[in-house]
FIKOLZA-1660 file (N, C-alpha, C; in steps of 0.1 Angstrom, whole numbers, plus 5000, padded with zeros to 4 digits):
% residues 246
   i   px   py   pz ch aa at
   1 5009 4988 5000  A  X  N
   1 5000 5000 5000  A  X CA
   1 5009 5012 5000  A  X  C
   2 5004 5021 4989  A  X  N
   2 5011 5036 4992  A  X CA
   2 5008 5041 5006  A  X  C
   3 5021 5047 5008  A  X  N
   3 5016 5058 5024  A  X CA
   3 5015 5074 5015  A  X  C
   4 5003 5076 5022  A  X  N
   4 5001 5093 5021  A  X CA
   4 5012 5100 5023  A  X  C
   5 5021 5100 5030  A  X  N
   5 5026 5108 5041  A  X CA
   5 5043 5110 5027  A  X  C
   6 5048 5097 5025  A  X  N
   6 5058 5095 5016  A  X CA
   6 5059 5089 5002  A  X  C
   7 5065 5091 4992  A  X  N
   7 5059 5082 4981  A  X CA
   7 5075 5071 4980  A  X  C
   8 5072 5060 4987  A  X  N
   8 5092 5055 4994  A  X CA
   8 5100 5050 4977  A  X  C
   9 5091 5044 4972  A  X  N
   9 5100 5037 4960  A  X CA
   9 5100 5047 4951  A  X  C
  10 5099 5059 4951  A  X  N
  10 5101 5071 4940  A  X CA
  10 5117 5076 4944  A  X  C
  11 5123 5081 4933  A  X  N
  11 5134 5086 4936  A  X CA
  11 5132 5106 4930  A  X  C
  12 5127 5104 4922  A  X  N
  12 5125 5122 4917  A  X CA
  12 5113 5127 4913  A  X  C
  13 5111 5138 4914  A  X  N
  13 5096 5141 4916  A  X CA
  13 5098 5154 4904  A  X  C
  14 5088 5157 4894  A  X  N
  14 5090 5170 4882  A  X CA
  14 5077 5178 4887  A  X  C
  15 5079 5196 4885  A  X  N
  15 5077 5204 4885  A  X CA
  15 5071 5205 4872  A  X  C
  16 5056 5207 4868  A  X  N
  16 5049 5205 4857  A  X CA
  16 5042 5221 4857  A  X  C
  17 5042 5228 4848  A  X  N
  17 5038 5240 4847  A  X CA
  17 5021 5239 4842  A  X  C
  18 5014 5246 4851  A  X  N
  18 4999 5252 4845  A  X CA
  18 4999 5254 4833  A  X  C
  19 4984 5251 4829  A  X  N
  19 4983 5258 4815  A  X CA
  19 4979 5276 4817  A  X  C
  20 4980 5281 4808  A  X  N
  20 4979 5296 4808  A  X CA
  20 4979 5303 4799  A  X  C
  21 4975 5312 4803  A  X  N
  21 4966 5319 4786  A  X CA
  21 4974 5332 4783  A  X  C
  22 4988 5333 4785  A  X  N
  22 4999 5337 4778  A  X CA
  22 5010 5329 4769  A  X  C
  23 5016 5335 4757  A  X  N
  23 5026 5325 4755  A  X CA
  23 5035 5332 4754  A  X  C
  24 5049 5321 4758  A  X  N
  24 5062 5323 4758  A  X CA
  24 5073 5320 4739  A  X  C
  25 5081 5327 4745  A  X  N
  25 5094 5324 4728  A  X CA
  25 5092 5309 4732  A  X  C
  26 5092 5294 4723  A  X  N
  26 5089 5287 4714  A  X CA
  26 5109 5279 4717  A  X  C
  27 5116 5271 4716  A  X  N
  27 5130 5274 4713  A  X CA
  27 5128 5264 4699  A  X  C
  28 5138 5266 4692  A  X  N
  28 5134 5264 4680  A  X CA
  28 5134 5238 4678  A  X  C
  29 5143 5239 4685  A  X  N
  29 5143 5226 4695  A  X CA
  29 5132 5219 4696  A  X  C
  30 5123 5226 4701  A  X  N
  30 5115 5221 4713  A  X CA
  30 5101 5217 4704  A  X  C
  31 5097 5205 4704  A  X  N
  31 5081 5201 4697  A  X CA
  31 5081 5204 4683  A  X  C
  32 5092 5196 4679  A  X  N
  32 5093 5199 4662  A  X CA
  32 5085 5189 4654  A  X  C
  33 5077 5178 4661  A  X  N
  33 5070 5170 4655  A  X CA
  33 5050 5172 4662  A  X  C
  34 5055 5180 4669  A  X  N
  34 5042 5183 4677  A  X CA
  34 5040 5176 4691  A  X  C
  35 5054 5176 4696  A  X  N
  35 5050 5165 4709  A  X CA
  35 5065 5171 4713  A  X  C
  36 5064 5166 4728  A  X  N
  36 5075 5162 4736  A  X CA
  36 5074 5154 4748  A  X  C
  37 5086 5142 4746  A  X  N
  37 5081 5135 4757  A  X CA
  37 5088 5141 4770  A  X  C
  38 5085 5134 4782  A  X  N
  38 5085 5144 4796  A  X CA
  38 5103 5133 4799  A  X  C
  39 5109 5143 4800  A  X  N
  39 5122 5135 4804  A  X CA
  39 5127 5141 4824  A  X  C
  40 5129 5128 4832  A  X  N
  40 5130 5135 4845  A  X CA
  40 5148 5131 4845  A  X  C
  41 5155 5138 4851  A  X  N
  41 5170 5140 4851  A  X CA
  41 5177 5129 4836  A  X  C
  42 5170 5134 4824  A  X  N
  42 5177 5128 4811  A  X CA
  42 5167 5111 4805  A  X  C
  43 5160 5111 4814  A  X  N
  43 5154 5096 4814  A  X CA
  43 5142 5094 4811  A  X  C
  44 5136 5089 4797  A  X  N
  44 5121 5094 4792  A  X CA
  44 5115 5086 4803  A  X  C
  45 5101 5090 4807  A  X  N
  45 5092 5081 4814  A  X CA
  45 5080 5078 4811  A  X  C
  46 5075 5066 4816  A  X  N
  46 5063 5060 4813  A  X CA
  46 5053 5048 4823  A  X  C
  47 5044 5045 4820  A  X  N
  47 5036 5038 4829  A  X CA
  47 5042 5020 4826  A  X  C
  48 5039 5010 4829  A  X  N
  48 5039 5000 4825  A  X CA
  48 5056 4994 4826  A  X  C
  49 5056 4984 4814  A  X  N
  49 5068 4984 4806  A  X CA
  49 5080 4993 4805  A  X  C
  50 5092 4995 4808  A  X  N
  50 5103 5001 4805  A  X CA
  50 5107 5003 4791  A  X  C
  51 5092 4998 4782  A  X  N
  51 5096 4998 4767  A  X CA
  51 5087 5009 4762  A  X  C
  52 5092 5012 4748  A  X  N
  52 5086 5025 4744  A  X CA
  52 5074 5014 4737  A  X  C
  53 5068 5023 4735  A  X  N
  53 5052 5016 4726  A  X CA
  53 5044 5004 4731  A  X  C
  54 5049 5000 4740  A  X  N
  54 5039 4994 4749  A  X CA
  54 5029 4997 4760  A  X  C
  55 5018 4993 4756  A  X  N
  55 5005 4999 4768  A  X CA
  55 5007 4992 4783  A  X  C
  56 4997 5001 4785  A  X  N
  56 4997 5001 4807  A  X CA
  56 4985 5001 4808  A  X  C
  57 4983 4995 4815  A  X  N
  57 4972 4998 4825  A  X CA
  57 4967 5005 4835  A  X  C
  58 4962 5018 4841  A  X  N
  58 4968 5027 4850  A  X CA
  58 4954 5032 4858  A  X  C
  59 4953 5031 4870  A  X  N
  59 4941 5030 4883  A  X CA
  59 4945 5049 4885  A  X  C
  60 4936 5053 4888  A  X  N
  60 4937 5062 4894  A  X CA
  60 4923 5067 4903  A  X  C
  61 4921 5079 4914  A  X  N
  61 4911 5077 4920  A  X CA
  61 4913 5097 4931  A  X  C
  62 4902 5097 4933  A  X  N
  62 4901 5111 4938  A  X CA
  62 4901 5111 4954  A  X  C
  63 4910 5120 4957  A  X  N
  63 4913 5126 4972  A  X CA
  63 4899 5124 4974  A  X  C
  64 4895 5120 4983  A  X  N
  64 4888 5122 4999  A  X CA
  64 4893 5124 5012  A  X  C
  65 4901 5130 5013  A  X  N
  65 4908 5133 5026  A  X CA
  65 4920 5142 5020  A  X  C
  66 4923 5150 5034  A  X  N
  66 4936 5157 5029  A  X CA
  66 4952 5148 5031  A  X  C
  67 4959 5150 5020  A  X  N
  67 4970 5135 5018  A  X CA
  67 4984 5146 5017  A  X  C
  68 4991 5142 5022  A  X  N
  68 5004 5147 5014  A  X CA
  68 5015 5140 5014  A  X  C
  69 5020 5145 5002  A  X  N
  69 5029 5136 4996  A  X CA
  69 5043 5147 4996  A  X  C
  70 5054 5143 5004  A  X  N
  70 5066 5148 5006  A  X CA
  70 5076 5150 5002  A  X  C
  71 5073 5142 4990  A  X  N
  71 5084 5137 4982  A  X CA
  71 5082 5152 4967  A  X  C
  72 5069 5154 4969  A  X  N
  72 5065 5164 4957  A  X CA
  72 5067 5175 4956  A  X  C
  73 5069 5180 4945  A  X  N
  73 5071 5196 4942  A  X CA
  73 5058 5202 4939  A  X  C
  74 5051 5192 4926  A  X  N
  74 5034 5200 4931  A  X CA
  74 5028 5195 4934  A  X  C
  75 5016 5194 4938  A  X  N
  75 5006 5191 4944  A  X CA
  75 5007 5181 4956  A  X  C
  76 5019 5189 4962  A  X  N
  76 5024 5179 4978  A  X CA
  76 5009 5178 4986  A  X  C
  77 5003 5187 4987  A  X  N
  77 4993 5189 4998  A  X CA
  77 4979 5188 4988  A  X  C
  78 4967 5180 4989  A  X  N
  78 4956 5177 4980  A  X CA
  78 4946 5173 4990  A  X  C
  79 4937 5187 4991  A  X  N
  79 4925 5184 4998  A  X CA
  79 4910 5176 4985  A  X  C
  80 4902 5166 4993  A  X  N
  80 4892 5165 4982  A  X CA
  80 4884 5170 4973  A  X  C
  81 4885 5164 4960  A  X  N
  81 4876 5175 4948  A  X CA
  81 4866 5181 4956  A  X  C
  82 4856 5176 4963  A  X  N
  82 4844 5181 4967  A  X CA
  82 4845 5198 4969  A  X  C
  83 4858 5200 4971  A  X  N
  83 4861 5215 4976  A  X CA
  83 4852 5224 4961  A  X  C
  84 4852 5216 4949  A  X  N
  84 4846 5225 4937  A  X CA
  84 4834 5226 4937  A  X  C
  85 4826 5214 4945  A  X  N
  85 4810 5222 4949  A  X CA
  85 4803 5233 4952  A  X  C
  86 4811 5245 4958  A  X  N
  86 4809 5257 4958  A  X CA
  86 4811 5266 4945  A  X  C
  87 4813 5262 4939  A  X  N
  87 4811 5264 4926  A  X CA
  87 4800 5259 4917  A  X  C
  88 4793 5251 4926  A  X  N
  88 4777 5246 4919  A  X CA
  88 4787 5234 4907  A  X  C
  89 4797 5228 4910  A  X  N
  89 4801 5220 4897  A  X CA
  89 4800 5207 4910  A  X  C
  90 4786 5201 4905  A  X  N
  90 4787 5186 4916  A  X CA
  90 4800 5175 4911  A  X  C
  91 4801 5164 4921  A  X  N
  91 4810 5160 4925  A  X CA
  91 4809 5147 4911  A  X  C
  92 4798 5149 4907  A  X  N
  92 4789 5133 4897  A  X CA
  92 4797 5144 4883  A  X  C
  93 4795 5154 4882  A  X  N
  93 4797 5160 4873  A  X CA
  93 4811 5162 4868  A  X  C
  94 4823 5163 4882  A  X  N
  94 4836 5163 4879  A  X CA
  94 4843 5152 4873  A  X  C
  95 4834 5139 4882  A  X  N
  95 4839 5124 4875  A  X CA
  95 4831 5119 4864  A  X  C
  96 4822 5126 4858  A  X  N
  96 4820 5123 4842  A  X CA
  96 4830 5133 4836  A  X  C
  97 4834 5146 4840  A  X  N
  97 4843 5149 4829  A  X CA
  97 4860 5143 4831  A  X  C
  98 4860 5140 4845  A  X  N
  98 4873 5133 4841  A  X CA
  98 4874 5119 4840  A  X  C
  99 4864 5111 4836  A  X  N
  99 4864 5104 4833  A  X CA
  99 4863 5102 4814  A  X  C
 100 4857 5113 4812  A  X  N
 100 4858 5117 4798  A  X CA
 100 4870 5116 4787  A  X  C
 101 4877 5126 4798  A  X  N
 101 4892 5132 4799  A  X CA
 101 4903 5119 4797  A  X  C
 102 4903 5108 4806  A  X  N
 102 4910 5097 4807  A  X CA
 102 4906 5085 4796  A  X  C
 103 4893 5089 4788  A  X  N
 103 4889 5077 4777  A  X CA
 103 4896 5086 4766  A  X  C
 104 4896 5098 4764  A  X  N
 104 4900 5107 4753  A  X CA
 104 4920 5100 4749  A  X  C
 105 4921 5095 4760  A  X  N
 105 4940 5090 4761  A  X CA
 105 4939 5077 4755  A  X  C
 106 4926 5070 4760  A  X  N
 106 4925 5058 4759  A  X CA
 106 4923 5055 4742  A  X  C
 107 4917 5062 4738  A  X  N
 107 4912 5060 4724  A  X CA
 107 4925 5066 4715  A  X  C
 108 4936 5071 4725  A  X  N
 108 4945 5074 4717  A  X CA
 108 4960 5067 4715  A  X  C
 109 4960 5057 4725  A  X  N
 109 4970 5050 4728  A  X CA
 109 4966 5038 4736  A  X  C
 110 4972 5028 4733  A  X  N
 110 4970 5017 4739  A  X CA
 110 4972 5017 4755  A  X  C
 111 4959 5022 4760  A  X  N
 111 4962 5029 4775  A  X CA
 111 4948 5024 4777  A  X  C
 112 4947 5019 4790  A  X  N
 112 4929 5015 4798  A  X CA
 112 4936 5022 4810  A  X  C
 113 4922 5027 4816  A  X  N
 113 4926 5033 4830  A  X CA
 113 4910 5027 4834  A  X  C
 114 4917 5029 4849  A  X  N
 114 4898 5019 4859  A  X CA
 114 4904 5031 4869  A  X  C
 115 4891 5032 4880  A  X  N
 115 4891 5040 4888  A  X CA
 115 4887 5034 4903  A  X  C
 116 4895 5036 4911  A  X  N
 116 4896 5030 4923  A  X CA
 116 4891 5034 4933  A  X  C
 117 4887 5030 4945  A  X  N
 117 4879 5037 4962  A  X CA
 117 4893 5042 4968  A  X  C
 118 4902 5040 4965  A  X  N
 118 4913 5040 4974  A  X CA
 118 4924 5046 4969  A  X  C
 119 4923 5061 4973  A  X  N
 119 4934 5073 4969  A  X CA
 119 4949 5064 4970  A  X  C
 120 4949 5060 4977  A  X  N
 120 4965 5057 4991  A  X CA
 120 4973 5044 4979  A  X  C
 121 4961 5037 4972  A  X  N
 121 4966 5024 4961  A  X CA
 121 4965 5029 4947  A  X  C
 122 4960 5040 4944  A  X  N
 122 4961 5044 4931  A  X CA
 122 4975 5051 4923  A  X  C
 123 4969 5047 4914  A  X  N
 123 4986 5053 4900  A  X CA
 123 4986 5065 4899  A  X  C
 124 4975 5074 4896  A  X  N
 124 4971 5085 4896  A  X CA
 124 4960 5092 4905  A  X  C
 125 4968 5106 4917  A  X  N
 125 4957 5107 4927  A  X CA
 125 4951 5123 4922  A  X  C
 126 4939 5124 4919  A  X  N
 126 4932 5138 4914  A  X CA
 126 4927 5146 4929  A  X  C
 127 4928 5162 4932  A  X  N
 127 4924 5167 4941  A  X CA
 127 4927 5178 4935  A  X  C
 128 4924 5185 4947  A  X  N
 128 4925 5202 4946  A  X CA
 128 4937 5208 4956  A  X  C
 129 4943 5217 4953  A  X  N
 129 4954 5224 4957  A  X CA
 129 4950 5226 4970  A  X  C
 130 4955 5222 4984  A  X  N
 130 4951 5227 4994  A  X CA
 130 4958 5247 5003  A  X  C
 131 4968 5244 4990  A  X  N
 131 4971 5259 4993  A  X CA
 131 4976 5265 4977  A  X  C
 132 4965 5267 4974  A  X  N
 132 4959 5270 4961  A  X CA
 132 4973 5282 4956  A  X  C
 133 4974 5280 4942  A  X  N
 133 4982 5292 4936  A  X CA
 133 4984 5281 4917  A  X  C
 134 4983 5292 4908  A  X  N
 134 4985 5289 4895  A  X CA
 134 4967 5284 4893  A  X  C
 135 4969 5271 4882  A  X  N
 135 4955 5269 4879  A  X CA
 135 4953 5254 4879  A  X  C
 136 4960 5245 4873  A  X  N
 136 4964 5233 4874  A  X CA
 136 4978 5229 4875  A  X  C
 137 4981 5215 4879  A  X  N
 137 4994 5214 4879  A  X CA
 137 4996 5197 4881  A  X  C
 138 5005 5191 4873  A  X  N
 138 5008 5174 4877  A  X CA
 138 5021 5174 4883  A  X  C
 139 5028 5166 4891  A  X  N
 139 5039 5160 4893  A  X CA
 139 5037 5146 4895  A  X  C
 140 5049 5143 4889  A  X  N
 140 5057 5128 4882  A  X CA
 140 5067 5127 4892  A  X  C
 141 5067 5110 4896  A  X  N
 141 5072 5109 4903  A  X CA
 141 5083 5093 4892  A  X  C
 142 5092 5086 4892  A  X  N
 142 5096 5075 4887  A  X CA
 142 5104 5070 4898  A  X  C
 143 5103 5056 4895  A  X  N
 143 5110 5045 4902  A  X CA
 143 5124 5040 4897  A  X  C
 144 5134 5036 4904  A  X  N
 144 5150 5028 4897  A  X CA
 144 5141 5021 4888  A  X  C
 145 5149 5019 4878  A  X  N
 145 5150 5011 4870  A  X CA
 145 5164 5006 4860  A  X  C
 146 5164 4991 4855  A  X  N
 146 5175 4995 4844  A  X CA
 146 5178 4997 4835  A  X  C
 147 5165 4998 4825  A  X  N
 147 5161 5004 4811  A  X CA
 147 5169 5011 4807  A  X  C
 148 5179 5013 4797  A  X  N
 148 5186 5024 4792  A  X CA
 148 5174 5035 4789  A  X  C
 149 5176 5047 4789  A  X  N
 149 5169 5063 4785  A  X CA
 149 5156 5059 4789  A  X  C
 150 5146 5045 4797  A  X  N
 150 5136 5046 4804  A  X CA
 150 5129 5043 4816  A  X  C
 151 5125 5050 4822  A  X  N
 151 5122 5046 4837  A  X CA
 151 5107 5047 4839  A  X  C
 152 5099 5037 4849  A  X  N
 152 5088 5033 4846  A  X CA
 152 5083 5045 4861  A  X  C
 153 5075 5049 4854  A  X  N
 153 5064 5061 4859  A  X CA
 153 5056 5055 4877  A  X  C
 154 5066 5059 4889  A  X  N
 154 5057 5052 4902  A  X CA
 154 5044 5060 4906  A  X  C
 155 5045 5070 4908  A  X  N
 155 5030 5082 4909  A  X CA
 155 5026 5093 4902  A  X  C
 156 5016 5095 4897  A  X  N
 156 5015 5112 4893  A  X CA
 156 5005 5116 4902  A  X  C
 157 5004 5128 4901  A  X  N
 157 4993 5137 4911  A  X CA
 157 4989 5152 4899  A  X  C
 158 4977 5152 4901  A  X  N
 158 4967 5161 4893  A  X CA
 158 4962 5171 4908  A  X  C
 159 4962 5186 4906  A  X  N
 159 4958 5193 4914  A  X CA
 159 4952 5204 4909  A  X  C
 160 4937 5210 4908  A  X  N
 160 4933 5221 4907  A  X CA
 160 4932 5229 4919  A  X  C
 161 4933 5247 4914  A  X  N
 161 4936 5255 4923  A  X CA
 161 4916 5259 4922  A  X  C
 162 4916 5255 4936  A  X  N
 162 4896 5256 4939  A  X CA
 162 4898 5272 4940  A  X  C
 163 4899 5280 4945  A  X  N
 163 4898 5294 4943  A  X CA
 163 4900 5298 4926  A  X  C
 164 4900 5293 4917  A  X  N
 164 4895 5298 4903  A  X CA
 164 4883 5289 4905  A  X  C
 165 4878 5302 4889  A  X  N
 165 4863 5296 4884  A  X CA
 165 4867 5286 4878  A  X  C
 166 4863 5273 4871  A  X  N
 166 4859 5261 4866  A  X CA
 166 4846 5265 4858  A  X  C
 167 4843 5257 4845  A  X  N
 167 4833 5252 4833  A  X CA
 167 4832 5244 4834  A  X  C
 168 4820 5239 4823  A  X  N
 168 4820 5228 4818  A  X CA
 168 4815 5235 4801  A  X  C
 169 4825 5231 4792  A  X  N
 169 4819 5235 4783  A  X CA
 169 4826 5249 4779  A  X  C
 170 4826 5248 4763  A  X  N
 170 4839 5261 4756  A  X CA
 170 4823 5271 4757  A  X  C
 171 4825 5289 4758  A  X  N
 171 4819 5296 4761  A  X CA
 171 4825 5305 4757  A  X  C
 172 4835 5307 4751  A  X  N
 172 4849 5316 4744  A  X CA
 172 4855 5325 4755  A  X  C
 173 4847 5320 4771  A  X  N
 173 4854 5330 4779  A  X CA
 173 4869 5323 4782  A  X  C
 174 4885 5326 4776  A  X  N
 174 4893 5319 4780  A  X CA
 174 4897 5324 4793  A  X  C
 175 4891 5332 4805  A  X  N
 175 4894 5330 4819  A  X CA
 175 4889 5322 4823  A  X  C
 176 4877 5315 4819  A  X  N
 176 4877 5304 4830  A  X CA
 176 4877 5291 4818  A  X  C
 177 4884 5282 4825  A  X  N
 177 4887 5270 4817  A  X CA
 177 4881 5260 4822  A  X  C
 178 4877 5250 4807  A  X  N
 178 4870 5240 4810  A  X CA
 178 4876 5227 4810  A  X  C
 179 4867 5225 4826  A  X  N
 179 4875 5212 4834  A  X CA
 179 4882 5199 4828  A  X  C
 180 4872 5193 4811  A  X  N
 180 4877 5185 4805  A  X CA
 180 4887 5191 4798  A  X  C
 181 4889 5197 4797  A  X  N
 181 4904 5197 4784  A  X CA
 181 4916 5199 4798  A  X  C
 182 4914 5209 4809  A  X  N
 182 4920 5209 4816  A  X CA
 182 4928 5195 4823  A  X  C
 183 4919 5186 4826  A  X  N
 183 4923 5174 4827  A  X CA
 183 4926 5170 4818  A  X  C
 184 4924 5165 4807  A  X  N
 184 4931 5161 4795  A  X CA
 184 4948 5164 4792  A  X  C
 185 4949 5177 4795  A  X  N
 185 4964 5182 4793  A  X CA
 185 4969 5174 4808  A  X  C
 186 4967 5174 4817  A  X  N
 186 4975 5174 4828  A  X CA
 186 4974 5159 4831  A  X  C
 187 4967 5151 4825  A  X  N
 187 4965 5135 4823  A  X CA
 187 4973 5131 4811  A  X  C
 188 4978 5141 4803  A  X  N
 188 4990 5139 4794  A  X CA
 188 5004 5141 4803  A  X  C
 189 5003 5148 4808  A  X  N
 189 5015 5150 4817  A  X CA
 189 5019 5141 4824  A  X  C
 190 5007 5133 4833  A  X  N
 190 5005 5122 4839  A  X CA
 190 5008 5112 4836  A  X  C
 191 5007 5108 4820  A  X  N
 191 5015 5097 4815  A  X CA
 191 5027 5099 4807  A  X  C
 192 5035 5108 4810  A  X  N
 192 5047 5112 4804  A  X CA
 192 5049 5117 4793  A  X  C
 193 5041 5133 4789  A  X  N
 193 5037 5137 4774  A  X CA
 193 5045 5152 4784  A  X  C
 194 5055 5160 4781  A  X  N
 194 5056 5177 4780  A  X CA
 194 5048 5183 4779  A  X  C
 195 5050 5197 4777  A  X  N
 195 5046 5205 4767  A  X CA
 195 5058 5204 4756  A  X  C
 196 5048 5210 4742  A  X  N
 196 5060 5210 4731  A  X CA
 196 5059 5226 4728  A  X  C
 197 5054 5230 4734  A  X  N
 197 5052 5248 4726  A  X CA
 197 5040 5253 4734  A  X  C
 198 5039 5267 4730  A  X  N
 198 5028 5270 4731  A  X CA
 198 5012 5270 4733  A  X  C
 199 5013 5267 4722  A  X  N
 199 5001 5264 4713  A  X CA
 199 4999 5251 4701  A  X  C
 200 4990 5249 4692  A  X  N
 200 4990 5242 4680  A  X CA
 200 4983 5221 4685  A  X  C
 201 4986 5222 4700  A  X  N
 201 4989 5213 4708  A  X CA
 201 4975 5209 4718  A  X  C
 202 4970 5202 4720  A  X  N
 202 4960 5201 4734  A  X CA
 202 4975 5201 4741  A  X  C
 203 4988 5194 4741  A  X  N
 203 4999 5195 4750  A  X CA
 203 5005 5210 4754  A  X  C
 204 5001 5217 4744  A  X  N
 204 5006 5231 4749  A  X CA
 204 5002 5239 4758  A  X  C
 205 5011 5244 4763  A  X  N
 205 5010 5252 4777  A  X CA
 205 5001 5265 4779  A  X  C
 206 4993 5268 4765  A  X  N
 206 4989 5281 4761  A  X CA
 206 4973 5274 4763  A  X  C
 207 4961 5278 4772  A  X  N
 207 4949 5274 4767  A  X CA
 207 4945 5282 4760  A  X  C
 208 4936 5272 4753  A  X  N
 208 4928 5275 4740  A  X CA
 208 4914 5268 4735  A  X  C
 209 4904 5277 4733  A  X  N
 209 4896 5267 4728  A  X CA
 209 4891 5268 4717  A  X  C
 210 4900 5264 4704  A  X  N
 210 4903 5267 4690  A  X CA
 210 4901 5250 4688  A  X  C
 211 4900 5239 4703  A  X  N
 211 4900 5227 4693  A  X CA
 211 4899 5220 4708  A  X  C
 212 4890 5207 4710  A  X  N
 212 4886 5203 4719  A  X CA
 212 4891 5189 4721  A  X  C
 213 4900 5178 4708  A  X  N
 213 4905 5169 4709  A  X CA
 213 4921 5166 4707  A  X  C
 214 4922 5157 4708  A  X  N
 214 4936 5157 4710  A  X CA
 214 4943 5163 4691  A  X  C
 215 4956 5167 4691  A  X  N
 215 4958 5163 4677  A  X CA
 215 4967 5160 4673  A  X  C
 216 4977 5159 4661  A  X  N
 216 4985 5151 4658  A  X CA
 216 4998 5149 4663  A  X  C
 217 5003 5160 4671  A  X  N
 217 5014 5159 4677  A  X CA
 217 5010 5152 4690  A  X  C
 218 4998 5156 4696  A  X  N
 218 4996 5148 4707  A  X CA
 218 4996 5131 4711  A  X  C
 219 4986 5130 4697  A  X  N
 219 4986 5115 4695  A  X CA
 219 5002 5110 4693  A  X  C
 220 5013 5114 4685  A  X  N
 220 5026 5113 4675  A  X CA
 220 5033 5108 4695  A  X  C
 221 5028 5110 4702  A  X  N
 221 5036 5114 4715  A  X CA
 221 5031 5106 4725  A  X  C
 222 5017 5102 4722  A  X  N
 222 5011 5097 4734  A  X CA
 222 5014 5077 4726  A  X  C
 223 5015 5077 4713  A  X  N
 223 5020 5062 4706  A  X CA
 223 5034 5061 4707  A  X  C
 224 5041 5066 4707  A  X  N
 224 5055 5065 4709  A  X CA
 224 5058 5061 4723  A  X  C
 225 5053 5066 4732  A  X  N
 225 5052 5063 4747  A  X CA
 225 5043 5047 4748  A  X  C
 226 5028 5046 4741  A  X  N
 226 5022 5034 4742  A  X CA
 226 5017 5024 4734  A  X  C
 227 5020 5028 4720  A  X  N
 227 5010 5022 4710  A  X CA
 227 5000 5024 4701  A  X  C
 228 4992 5021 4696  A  X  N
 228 4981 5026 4689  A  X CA
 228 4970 5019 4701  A  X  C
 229 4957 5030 4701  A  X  N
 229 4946 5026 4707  A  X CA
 229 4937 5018 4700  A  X  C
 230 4926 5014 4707  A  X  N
 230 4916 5002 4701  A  X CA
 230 4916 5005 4687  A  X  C
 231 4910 5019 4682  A  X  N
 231 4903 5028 4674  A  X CA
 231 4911 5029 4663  A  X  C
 232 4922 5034 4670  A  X  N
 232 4934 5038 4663  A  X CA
 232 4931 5057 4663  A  X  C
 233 4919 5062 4662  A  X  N
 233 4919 5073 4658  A  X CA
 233 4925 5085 4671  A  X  C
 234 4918 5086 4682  A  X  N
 234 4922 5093 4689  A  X CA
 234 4917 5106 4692  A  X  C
 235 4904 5107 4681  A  X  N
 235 4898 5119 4683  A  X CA
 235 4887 5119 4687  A  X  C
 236 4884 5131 4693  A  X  N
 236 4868 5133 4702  A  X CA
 236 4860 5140 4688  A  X  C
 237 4845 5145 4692  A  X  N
 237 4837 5153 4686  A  X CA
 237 4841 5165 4689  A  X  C
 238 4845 5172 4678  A  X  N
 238 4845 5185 4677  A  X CA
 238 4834 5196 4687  A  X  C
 239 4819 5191 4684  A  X  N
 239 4810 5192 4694  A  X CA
 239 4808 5191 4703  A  X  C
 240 4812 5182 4707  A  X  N
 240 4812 5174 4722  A  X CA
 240 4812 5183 4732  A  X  C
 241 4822 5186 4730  A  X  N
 241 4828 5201 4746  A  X CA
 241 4819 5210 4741  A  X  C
 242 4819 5215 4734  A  X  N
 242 4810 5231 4733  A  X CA
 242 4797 5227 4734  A  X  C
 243 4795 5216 4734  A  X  N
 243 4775 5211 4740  A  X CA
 243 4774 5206 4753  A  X  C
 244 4781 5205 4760  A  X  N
 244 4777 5196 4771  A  X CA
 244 4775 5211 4778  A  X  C
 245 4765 5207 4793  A  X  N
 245 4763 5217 4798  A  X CA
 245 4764 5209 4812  A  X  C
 246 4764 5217 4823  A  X  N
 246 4764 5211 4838  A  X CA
 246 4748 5202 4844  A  X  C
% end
């Protein structure tokens, strides 16, 4: 069983930047195919297998209690989603869109995720910032391994800052962002995807709601890491997000 308190078989923990609705110089390097994978001290990472292109299976499950993890740079401290109910966004509502959010990966790579009672045994733990600042944010944790350039992915953690507004659903206001794509990007980060740029990207660090599915750099990034999915395709309804309502 994981302890709250330490994450023991992790050796490094990454600093994952919010999305945000400024953008930065681009270096000429960086997401030249539309993707970057998340490298922690030189070492790509991933779920499963120590191999590139092979799928995982990966549990994850939402805070109900406040947890922390000491080992982390973000989201050390994670009180329960429920905290976004004051926002009228029920709790049925946040686990259909991140449950949404986690099939959108699935249909993109040879990736299944299931969802667990028990924060303390899960791969991936979702909460809210208990001392709120930025907007979202993941940290990656990996385990030894002997894989040359790969090491297998031991925790991630997903943390929204509950003091912002929250959506459901594109409304062209880009101050407040909506929860599925938000999750989407930071559930990329979760299984070892960068940012590659700005923009052009659901991976990019810039929000946008010019496009609500994944797209070709993301997929180019998220197969390389696991495979092709069931589908093969990897894309949502264009519609989808701009219709759904709370």
């Amino acid at each position: 069983m994981r302890t709250v308190t330490n994450i023991r078989t992790s050796r490094w923990a990454l600093v994952i930047a919010a999305l945000i609705s400024i953008s930065f110089p681009l270096s000429a390097n960086d997401g030249e195919d539309g993707y970057k994978l998340l490298k922690l001290d030189g070492y790509k990472v991933k779920w499963g297998e120590q191999t590139l292109g092979v799928g995982a299976s990966i549990s994850y499950a939402f805070a109900d209690e406040a947890m922390h993890f000491a080992d982390a740079r973000n989201c050390r401290d994670l009180a329960p989603m429920t905290a976004l109910a004051e926002q009228d966004i029920p709790m049925e509502t946040l686990e259909r869109e991140t449950a949404e959010a986690f099939r959108v990966w699935e249909r993109a790579a040879d990736l299944s995720f299931h969802q667990v009672d028990d924060p303390r045994n899960a791969n991936i733990v979702l909460g809210v910032q208990a001392v709120p600042r930025g907007r979202a944010f993941a940290n990656v944790t990996y385990a030894p391994g002997s894989a040359e350039g790969v090491r297998a992915i031991d925790q991630s953690l997903v943390c929204l800052n509950p003091e912002q507004k929250w959506k459901v659903g594109f409304n062209g206001d880009k101050d407040v962002y909506d929860l599925r794509y938000t999750m989407i990007h930071e559930i990329g980060h979760a299984i070892g995807l960068d940012h590659p740029g700005p923009a052009g990207q659901l991976m990019g660090y810039r929000y946008t709601e010019s496009f609500s599915e994944l797209q070709p750099g993301d997929l180019r990034g998220a197969r390389i890491l696991y495979g092709h999915g069931a589908d093969g395709s990897g894309l949502a309804s264009r519609s989808d997000i701009q219709t759904r309502t709370q």
